[in-house]
Steps between C-alpha positions, in 0.01 A plus 500: 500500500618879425488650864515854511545763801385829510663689787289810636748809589308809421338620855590720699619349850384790723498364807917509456482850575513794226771504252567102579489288172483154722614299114826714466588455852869333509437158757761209518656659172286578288170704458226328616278448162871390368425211792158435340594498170802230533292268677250435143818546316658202648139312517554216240128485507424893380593522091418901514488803761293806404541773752256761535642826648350836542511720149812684440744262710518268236889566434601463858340127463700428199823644647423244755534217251826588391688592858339126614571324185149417510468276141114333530273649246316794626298777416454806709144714498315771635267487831169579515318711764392188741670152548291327251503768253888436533450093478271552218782672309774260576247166400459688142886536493535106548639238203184374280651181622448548877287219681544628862635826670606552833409855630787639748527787734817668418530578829571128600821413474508181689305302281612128433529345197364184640146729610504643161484122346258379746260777383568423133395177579199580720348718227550253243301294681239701639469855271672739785738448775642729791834457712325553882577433868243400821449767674641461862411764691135544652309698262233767638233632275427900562272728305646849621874396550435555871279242688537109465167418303595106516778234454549320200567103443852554424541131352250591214749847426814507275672813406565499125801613328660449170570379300092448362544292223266387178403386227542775220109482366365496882712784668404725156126423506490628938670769464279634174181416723670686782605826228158449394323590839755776599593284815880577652566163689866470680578180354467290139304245665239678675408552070449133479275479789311743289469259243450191732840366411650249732816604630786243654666627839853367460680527832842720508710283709805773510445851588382702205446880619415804367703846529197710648661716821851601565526259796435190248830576292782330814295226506477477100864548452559236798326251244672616194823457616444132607428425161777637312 
């Protein structure tokens, strides 16, 4: 099969603080969507990587290529205003020939190449497939971010993360129903449950997190640096 990724790196990252672009910051070496984008370079399983960066920083990508010798096909193109407008643009940049694309957060560098291919596989079987963890902690329900309005069954709770991974004709045909009703949803699969799409939870059994805060970066690097 012709796997494909599409790695997402056109938001913003606020919550890093102003004048903080979290992809360009240097951790265990290199700059952290650098991080990202070796990891589906050396995935045997991934044929192609389209990256989808905010318009105008297109030539910063592609200096990126050359300083990390970066040699996988790729193709670099413009964000849109909201994540999906931004997936929708990278799944019309894919290969005629892609069967299944995995859908990264640039801002996870982390991610194994052994939870990449056990999503390929997952959506292959099922239509759509997302890396995830149990949740652990005991989750509390609010409605005004103040008073405890009940607690959850944790064991029924996962926290998703990517990479969310399908087949080519499934992950097109949620996110034109979600364009289609003008809904912004915070992840790719949250389209398929629009569409009543089944969607795999594939366990990440190594740590796999994002670059959100400033205080996630030690950690982050601590985990970089172990696998280099």
């Amino acid at each position: 099969m012709f796997n494909s990724a599409v790695i997402v790196a056109a938001g913003k990252g606020l919550r890093m603080g102003p004048g903080v672009d979290k992809l360009f910051l240097h951790v265990a070496g290199r700059p952290v969507i650098a991080h990202a984008w070796h990891r589906f370079e050396q995935a045997d399983c991934i044929r192609e990587i389209i990256l989808v960066v905010a318009e105008g920083r297109q030539p910063e990508f592609s200096n990126l290529a050359a300083r990390f010798g970066f040699q996988k096909p790729f193709h670099i193109v413009a964000g849109g205003v909201a994540r999906q407008d931004s997936v929708w643009n990278g799944l019309a940049a894919l290969s005629p020939k892609a069967e299944i694309v995995a859908i990264h957060d640039a801002a996870r560098p982390c991610v194994a190449e052994a939870l990449i291919a056990a999503t390929i596989a997952a959506a292959r079987e099922t239509g759509a497939a997302v890396a995830a963890q149990p949740v652990t902690d005991t989750i509390k329900e609010t409605a005004d971010g103040r008073v405890v309005l009940r607690t959850l069954d944790r064991s029924r709770i996962w926290s998703v993360q990517t990479p969310q991974t399908f087949r080519v004709e499934v992950i097109r045909r949620a996110v034109a129903a979600a364009r289609a009703k003008n809904l912004v949803l915070t992840d790719d699969t949250a389209a398929c449950e629009l569409i009543g799409q089944p969607v795999r939870l594939v366990a990440a059994n190594a740590p796999n997190p994002k670059v959100t805060v400033p205080g996630d970066v030690p950690w982050i690097e601590s985990l970089l640096k172990r696998r280099f």
